[in-house]
TORZA-167576 format. One record per residue (C-alpha): residue in one letter; x, y, z. Coordinates in pm, whole numbers. Example, Ala and Ser with C-alpha at 12.3 -4.5 7.8 and 13.67 -1.06 7.14 Angstrom:
// TORZA-167576
<r type="A" px="1230" py="-450" pz="780"/>
<r type="S" px="1367" py="-106" pz="714"/>
***
This chain:
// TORZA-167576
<r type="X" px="11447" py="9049" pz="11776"/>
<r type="X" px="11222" py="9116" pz="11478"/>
<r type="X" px="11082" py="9470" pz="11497"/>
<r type="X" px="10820" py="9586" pz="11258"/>
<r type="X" px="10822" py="9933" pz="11189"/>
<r type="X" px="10453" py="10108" pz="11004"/>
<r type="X" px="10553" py="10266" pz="10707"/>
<r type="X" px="10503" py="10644" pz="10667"/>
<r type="X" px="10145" py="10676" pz="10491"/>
<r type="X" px="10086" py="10814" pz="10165"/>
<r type="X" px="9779" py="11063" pz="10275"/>
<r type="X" px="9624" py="11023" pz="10584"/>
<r type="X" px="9281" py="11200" pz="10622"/>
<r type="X" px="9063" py="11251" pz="10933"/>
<r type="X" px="8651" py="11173" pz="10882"/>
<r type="X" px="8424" py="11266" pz="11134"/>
<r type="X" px="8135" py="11055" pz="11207"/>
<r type="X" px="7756" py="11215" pz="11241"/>
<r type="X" px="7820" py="11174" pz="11645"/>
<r type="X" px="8137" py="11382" pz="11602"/>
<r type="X" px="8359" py="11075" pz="11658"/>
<r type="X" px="8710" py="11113" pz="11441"/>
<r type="X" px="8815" py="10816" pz="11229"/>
<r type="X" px="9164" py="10861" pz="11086"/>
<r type="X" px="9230" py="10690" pz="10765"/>
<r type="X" px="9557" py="10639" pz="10625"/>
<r type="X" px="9699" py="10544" pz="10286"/>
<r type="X" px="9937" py="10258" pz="10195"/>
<r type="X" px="10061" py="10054" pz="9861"/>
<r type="X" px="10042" py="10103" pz="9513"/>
<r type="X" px="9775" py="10380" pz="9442"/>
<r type="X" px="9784" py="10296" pz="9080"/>
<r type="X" px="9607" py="9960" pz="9156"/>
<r type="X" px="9298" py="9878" pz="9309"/>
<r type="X" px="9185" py="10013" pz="9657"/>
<r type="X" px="9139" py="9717" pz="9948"/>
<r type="X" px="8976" py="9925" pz="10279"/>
<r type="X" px="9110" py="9679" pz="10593"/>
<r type="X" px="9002" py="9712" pz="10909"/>
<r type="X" px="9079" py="9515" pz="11267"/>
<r type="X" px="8926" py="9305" pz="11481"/>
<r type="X" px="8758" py="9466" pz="11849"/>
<r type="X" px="9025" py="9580" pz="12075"/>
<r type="X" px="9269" py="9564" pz="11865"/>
<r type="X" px="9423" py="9800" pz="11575"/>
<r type="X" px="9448" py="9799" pz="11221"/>
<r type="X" px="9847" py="9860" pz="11267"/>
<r type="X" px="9911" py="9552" pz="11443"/>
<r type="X" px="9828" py="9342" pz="11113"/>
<r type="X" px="10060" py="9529" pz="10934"/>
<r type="X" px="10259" py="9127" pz="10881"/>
<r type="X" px="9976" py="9078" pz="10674"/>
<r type="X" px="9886" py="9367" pz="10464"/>
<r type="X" px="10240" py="9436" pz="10369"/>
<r type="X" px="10247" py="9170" pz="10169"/>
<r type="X" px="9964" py="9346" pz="9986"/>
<r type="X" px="10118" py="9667" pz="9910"/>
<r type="X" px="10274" py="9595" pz="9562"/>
<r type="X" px="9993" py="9519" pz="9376"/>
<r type="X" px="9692" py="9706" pz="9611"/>
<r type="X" px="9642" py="10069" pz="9704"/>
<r type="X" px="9573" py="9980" pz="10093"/>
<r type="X" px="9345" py="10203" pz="10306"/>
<r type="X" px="9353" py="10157" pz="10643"/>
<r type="X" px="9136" py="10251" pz="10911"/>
<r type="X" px="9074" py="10155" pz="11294"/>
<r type="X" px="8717" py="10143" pz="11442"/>
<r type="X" px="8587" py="10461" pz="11628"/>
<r type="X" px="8836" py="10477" pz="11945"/>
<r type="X" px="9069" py="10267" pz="11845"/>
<r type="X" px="9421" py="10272" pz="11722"/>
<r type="X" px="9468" py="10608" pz="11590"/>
<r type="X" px="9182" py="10731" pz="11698"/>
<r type="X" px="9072" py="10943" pz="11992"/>
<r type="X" px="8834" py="10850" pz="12225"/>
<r type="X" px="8452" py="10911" pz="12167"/>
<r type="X" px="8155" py="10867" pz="12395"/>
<r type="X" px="8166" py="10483" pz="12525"/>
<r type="X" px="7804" py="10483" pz="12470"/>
<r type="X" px="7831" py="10506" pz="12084"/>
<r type="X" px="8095" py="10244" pz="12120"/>
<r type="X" px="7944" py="9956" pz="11955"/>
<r type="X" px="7842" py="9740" pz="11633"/>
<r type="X" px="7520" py="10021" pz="11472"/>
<r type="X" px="7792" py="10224" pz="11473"/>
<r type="X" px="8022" py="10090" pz="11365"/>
<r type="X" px="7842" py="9990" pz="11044"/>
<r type="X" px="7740" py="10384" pz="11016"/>
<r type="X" px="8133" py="10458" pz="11045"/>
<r type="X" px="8192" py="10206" pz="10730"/>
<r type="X" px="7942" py="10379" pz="10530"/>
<r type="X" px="8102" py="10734" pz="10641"/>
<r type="X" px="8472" py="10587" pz="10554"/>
<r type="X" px="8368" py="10444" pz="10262"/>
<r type="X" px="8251" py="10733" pz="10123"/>
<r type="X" px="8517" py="10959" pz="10208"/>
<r type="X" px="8775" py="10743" pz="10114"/>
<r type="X" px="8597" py="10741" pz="9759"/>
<r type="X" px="8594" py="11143" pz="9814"/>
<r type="X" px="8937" py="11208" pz="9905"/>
<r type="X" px="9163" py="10951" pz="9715"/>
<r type="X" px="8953" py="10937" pz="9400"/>
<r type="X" px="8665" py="10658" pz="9277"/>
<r type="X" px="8797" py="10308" pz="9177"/>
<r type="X" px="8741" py="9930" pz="9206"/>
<r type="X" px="8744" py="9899" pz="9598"/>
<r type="X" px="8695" py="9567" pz="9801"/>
<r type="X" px="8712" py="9516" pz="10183"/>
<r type="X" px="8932" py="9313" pz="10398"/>
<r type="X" px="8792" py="9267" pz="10738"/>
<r type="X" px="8854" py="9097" pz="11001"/>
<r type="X" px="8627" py="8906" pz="11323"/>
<r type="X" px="8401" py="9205" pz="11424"/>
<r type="X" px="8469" py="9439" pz="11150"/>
<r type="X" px="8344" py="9148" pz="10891"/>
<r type="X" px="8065" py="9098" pz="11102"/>
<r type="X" px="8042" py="9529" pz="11053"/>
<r type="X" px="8096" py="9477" pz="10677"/>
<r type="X" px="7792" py="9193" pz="10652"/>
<r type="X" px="7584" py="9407" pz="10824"/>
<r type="X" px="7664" py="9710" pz="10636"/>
<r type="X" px="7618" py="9522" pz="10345"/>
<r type="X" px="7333" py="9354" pz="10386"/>
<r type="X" px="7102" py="9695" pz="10527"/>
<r type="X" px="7329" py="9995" pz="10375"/>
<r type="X" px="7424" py="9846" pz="10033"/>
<r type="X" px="7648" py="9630" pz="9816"/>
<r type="X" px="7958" py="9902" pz="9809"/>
<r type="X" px="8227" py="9606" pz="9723"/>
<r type="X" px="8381" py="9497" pz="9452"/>
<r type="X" px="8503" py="9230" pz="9598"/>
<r type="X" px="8456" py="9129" pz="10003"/>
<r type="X" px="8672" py="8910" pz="10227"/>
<r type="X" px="8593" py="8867" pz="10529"/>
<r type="X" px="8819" py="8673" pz="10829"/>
<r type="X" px="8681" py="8518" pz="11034"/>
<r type="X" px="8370" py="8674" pz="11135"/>
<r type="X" px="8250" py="8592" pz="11510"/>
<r type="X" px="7903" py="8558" pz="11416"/>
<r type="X" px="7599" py="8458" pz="11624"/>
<r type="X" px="7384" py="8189" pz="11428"/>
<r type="X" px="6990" py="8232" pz="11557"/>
<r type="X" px="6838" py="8008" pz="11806"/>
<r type="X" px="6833" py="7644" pz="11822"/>
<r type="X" px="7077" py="7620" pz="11598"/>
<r type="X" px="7358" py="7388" pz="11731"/>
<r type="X" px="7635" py="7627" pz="11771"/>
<r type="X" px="7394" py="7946" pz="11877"/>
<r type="X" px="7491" py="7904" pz="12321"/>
<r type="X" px="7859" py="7841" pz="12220"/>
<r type="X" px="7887" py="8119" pz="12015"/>
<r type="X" px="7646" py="8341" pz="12237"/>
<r type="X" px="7849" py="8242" pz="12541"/>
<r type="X" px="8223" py="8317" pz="12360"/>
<r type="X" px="8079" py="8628" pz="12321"/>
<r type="X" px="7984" py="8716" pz="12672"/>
<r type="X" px="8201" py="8572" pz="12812"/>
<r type="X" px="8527" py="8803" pz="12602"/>
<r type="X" px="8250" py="9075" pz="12728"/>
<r type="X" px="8290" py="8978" pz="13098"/>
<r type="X" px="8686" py="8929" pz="13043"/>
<r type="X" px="8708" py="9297" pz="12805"/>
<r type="X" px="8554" py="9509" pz="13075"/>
<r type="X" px="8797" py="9407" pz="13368"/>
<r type="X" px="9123" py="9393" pz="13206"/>
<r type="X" px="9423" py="9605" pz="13281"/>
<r type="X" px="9381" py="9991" pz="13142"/>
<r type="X" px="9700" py="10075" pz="13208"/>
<r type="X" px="10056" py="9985" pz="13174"/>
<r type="X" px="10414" py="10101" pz="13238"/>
<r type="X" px="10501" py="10033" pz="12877"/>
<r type="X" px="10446" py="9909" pz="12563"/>
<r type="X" px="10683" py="9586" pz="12663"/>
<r type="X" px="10454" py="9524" pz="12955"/>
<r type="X" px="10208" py="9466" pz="12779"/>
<r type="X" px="10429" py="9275" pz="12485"/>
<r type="X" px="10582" py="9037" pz="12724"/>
<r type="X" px="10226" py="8966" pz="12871"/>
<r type="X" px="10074" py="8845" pz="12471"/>
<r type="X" px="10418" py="8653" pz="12413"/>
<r type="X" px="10329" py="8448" pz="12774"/>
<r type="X" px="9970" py="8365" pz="12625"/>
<r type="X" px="9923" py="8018" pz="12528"/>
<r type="X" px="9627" py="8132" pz="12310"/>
<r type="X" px="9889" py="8414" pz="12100"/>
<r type="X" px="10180" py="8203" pz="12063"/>
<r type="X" px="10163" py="8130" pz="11710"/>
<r type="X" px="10208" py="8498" pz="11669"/>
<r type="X" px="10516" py="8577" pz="11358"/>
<r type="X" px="10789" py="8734" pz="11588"/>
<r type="X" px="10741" py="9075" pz="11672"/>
<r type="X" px="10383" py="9085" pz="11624"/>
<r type="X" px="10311" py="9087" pz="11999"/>
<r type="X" px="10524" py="9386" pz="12043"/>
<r type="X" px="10372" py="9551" pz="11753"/>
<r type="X" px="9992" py="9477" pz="11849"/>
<r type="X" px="10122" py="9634" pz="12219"/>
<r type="X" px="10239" py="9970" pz="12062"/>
<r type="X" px="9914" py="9962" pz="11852"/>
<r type="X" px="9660" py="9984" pz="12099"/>
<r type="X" px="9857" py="10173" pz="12352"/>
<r type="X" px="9922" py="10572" pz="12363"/>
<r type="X" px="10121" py="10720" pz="12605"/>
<r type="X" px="10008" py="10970" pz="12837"/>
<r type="X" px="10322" py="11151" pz="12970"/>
<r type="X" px="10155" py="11329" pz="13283"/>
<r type="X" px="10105" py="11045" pz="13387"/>
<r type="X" px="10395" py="10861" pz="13311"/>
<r type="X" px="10273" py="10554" pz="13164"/>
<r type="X" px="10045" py="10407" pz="12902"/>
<r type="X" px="9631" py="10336" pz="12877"/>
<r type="X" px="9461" py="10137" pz="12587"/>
<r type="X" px="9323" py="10364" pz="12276"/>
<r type="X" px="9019" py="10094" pz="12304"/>
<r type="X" px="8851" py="10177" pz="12683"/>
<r type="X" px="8759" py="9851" pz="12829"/>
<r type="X" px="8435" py="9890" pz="12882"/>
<r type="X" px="8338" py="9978" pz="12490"/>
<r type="X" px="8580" py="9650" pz="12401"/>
<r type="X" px="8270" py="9442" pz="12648"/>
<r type="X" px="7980" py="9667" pz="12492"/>
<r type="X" px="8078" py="9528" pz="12208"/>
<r type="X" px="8080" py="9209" pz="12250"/>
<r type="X" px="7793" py="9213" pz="12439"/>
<r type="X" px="7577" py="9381" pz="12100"/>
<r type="X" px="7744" py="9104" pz="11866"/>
<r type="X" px="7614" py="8830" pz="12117"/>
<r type="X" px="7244" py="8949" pz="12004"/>
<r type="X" px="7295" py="8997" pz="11634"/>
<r type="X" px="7104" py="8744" pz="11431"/>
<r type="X" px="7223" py="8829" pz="11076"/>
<r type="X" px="7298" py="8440" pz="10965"/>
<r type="X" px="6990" py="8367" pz="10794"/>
<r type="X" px="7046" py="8624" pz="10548"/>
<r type="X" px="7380" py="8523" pz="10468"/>
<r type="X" px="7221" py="8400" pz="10113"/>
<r type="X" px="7148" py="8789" pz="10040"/>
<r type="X" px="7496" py="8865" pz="10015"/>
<r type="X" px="7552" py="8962" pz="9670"/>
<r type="X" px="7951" py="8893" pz="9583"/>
<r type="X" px="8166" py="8835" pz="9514"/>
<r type="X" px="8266" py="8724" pz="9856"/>
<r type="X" px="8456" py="8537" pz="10067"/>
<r type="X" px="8533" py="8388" pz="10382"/>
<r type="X" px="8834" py="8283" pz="10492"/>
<r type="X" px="8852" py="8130" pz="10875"/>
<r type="X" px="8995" py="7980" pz="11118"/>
<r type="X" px="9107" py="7578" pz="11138"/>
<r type="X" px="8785" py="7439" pz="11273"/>
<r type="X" px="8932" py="7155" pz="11351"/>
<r type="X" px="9251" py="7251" pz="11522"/>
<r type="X" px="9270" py="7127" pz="11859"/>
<r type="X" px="9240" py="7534" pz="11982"/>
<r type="X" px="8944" py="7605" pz="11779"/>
<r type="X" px="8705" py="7839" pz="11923"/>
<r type="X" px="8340" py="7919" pz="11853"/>
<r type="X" px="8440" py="8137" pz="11511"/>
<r type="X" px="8634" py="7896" pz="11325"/>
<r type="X" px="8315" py="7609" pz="11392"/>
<r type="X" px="8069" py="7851" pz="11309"/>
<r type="X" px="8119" py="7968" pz="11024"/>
<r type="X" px="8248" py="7604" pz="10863"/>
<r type="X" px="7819" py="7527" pz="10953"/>
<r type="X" px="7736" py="7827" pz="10770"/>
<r type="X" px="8009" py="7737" pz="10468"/>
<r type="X" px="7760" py="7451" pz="10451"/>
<r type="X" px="7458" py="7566" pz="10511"/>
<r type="X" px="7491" py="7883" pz="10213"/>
<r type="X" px="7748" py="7709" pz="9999"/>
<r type="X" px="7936" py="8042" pz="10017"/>
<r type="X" px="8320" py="8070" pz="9921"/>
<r type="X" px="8493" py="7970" pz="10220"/>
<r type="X" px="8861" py="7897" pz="10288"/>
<r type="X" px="9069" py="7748" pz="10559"/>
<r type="X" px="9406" py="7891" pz="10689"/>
<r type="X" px="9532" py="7470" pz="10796"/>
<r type="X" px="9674" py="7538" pz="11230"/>
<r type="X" px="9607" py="7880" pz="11269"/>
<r type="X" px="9307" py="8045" pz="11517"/>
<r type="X" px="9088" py="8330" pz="11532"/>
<r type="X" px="9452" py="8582" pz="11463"/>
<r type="X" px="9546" py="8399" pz="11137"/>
<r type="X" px="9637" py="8760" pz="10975"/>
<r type="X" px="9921" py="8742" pz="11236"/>
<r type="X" px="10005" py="8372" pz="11283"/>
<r type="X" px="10055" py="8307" pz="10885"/>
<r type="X" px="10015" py="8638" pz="10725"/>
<r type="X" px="10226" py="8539" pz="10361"/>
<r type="X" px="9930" py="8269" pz="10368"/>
<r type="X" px="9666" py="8462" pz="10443"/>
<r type="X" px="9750" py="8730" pz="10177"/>
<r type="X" px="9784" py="8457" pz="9918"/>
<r type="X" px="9456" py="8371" pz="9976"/>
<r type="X" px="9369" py="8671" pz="9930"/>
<r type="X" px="9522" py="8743" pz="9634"/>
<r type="X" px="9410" py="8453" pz="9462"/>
<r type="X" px="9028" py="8530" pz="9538"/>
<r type="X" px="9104" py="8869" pz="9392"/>
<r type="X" px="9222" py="8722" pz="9100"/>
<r type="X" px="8975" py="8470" pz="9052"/>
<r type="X" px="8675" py="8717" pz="9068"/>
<r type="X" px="8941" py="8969" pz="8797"/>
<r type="X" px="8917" py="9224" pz="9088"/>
<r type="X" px="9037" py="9539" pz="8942"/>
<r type="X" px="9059" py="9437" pz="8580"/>
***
């Protein structure tokens, strides 16, 4: 059975947030080349995509960070749990990252609700990127537009799902064995449910068993903000370079992310690439792919040089 195992990080560093929420950031890679900042998708943990960003270690310094009670992290106030601030967070990592490890070329590589953090960050806090690429972002388009009630409504409805699942389990392999069963994660790399299971778990021995770092009811709260964002007619005023890589829209799984933004590929004319038979966890279901693609924007736009 494949078993990934996180490498040791170079520094890690602990940031805390205006509200006095702790965001633990840890270093990865080649810290003579340029810095990529990744962050995760919502409920999930920056660790678990560690199939994908390994392959981005020789030639990237890697920073990784989880959103506010996730992963890593401890728990903050639920109430503060959701997309404003997350894109406050961003600015607040950013920034300290730049402090702490030294200024260089940075870009971002984030993925469903952190891109739709990083748009929104960079679209009312500022351009910080060098480069931006952004996986498939679940994003809202505004009303009457074709797609807005499917999109809205795979939004609330993960919100109505998030805030009854399971808190707690015996074990990390509960909770493994339950992803590997899921039709809709079975194009997972081997080992990757296992790995996203010890990600978003922590133990709590008094107890004697395990709860998710993520509470459930900050993993609906924020679903429930993204459902009212309306940031797709400003797409244009991204500056770049930028892209957005995404789902297979056509695959015969594809959800409301994948069709989405293939409209808005069309609509802005933005760069925009397909990973062919994968869904909304490509990162995990073809990583080597997914970090070509990355590479090669990188390249293109001389990242770094």
């Amino acid at each position: 059975m494949t078993q990934f195992i996180i490498p040791t990080p170079i520094k890690t560093i602990d940031l805390t947030m205006e509200d006095g929420a702790v965001i633990r950031v840890r270093q990865h890679g080649n810290i003579a080349g340029p810095r990529l900042i990744l962050a995760h998708g919502n409920g999930f943990a920056i660790d678990a995509y560690f199939p994908f960003w390994r392959c981005l270690t020789d030639r990237y310094e890697i920073v990784l960070y989880d959103q506010r009670s996730h992963g890593q992290n401890p728990r903050h106030d639920v109430a503060h749990h959701d997309v404003p601030y997350f894109v406050k967070d961003l600015e607040a990592v950013f920034q300290g990252v730049q402090e702490a490890f030294g200024r260089k070329p940075t870009g971002g590589v984030f993925h469903s609700i952190s891109a739709v953090t990083a748009i929104w960050h960079a679209l009312d806090v500022g351009w910080r990127w060098d480069a931006l690429v952004l996986f498939d972002p679940p994003l809202v388009p505004s009303p009457g537009h074709p797609l807005h009630e499917t999109a809205k409504n795979f939004e609330l409805m993960l919100s109505k799902w998030s805030k009854d699942r399971p808190e707690r389990f015996r074990s990390p392999e509960e909770l493994g064995d339950q992803f590997k069963q899921s039709k809709s994660l079975s194009r997972w790399v081997p080992g990757a449910h296992e790995l996203m299971a010890r990600s978003i778990l922590r133990e709590d021995p008094e107890a004697g068993d395990w709860f998710l770092c993520c509470p459930p009811a900050g993993e609906s709260q924020v679903y429930l903000t993204n459902s009212t964002l309306d940031l797709c007619p400003r797409l244009g005023e991204l500056k770049g370079p930028v892209i957005f890589v995404t789902s297979d829209p056509d695959d015969p799984n594809a959800r409301a992310p994948g069709l989405v933004n293939r409209a808005l590929h069309e609509e802005f004319g933005h760069p925009y690439r397909i990973v062919p038979e994968t869904t909304h966890m490509a990162q995990v279901e073809k990583p080597a792919e997914c970090a070509a693609i990355v590479t090669a924007f990188l390249d293109e736009v001389r990242f770094g040089a």
